[in-house]
C-alpha atoms as an extended CHARMM CRD file, in Angstrom:
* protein
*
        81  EXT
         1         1  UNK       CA             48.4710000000       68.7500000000      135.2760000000  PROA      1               0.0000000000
         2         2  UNK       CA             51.9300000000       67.6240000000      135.9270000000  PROA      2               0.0000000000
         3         3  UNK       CA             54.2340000000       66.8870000000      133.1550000000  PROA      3               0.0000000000
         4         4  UNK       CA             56.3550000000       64.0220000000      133.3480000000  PROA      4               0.0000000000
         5         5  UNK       CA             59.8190000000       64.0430000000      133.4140000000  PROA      5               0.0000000000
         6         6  UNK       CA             61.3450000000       62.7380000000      130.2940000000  PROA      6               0.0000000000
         7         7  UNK       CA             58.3590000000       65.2850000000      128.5810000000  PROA      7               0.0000000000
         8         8  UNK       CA             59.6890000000       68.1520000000      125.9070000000  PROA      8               0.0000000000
         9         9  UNK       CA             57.3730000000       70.9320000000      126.8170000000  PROA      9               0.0000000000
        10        10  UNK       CA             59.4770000000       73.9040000000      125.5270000000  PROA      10              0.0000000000
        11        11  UNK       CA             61.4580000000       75.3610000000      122.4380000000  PROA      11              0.0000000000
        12        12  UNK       CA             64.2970000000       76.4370000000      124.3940000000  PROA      12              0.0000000000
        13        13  UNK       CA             64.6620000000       73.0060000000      125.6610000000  PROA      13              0.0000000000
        14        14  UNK       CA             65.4700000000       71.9940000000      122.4150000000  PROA      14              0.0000000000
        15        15  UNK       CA             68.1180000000       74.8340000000      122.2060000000  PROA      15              0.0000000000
        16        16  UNK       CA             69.3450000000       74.0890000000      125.8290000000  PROA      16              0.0000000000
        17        17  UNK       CA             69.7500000000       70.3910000000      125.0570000000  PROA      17              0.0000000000
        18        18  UNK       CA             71.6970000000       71.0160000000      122.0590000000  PROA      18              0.0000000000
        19        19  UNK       CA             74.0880000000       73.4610000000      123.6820000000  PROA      19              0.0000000000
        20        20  UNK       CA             74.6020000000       70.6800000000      126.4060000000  PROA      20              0.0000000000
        21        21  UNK       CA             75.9270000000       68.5030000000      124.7010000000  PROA      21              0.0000000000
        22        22  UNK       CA             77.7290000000       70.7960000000      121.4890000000  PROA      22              0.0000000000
        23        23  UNK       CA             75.3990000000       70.1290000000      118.4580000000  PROA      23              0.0000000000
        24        24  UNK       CA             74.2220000000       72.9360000000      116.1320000000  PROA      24              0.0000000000
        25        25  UNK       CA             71.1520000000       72.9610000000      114.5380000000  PROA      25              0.0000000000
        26        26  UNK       CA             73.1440000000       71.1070000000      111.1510000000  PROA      26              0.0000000000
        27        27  UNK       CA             73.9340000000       68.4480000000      113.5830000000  PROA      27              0.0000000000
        28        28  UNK       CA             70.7960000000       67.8790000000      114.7660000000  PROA      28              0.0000000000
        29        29  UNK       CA             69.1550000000       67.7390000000      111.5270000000  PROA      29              0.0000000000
        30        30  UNK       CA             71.5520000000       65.0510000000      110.5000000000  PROA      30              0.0000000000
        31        31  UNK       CA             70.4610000000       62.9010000000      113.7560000000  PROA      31              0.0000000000
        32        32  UNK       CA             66.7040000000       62.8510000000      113.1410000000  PROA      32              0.0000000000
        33        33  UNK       CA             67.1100000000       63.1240000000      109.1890000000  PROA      33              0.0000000000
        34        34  UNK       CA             66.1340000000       66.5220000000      108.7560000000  PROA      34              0.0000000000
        35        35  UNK       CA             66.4910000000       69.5810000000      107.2350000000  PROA      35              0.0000000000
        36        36  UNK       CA             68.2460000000       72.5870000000      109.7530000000  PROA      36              0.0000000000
        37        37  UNK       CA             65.7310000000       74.7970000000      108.7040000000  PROA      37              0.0000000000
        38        38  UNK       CA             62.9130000000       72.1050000000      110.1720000000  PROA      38              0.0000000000
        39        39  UNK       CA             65.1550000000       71.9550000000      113.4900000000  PROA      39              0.0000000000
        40        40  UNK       CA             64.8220000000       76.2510000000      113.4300000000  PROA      40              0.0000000000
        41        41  UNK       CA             61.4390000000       75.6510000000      112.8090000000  PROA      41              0.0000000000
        42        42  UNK       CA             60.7320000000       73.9940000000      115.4270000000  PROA      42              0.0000000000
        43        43  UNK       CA             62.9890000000       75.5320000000      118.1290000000  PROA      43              0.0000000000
        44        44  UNK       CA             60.4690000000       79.0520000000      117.3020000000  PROA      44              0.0000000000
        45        45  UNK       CA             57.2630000000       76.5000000000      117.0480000000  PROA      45              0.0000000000
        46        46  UNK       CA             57.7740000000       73.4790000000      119.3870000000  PROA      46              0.0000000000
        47        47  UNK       CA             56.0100000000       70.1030000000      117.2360000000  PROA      47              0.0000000000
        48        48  UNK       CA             52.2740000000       69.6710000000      117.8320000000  PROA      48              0.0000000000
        49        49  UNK       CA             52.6310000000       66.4000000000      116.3340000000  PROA      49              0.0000000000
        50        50  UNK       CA             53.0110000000       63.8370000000      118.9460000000  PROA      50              0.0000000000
        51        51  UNK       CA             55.5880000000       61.7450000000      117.1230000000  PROA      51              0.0000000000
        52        52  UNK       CA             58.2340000000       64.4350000000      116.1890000000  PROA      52              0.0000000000
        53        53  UNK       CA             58.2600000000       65.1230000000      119.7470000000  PROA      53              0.0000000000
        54        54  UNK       CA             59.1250000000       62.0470000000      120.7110000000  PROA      54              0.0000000000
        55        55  UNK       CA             61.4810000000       61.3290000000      117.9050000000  PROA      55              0.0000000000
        56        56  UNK       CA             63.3320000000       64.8270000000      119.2670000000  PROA      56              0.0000000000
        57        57  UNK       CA             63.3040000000       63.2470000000      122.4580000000  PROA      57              0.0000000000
        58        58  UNK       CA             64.6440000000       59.7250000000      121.8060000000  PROA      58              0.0000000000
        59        59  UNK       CA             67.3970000000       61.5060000000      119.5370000000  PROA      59              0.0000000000
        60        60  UNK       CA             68.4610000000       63.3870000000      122.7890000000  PROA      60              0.0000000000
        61        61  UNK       CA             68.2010000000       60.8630000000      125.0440000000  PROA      61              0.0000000000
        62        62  UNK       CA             70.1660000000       58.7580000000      122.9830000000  PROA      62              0.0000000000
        63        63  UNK       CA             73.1420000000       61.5180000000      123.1170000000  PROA      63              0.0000000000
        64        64  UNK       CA             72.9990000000       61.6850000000      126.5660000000  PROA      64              0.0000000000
        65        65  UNK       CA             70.2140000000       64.6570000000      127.5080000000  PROA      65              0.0000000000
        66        66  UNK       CA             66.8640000000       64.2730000000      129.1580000000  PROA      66              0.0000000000
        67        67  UNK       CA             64.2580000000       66.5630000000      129.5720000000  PROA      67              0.0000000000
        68        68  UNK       CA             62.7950000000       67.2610000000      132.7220000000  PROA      68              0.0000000000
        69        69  UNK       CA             59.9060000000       69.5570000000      134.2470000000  PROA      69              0.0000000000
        70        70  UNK       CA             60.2740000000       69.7270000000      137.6780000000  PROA      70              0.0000000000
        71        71  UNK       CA             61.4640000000       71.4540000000      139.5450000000  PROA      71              0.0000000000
        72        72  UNK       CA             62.2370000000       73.4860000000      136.7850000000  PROA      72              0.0000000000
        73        73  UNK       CA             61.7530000000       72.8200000000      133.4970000000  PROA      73              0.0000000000
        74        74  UNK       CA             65.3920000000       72.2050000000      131.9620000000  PROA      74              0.0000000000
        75        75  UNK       CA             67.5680000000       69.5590000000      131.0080000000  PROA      75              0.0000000000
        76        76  UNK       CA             70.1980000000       67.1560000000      131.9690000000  PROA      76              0.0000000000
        77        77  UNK       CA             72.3590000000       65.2400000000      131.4570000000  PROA      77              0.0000000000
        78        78  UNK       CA             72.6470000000       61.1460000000      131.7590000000  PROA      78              0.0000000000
        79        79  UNK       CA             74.5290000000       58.2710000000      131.5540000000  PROA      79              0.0000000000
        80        80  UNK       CA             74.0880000000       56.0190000000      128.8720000000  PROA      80              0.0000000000
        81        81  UNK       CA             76.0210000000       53.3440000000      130.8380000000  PROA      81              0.0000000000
């Protein structure tokens, strides 16, 4: 099954996409209303719950990152023009 770009599908996306564009773990927190020890939580133990995910993802894709999974998975990042 392909997964769609856009998709979270690994912790050290989370970790990638916050070195891309220079937020710690504090920072994050702060963005989805967190606690940093939730975001180091969940960079060991990706979310099984369907809306954290996405609530990880629209926080990154509103600073600028998407995630993708092909080729590779990774991420990237966009223009919010």
């Amino acid at each position: 099954m392909k997964v769609p770009t856009g998709e979270l599908i690994s912790c050290r996306q989370i970790r990638a996409a916050r070195a891309l564009i220079g937020w710690t773990q504090l920072d994050l927190g702060h963005a989805l209303g967190v606690d940093e020890r939730q975001i180091r939580f969940w960079e060991r133990r990706l979310p099984t719950n369907k809306t954290k995910r996405l609530t990880l993802i629209d926080a990154f894709k509103a600073a600028g990152v998407e995630f993708i999974s092909a080729p590779t998975i990774g991420v990237r990042g966009i223009s919010n023009a």
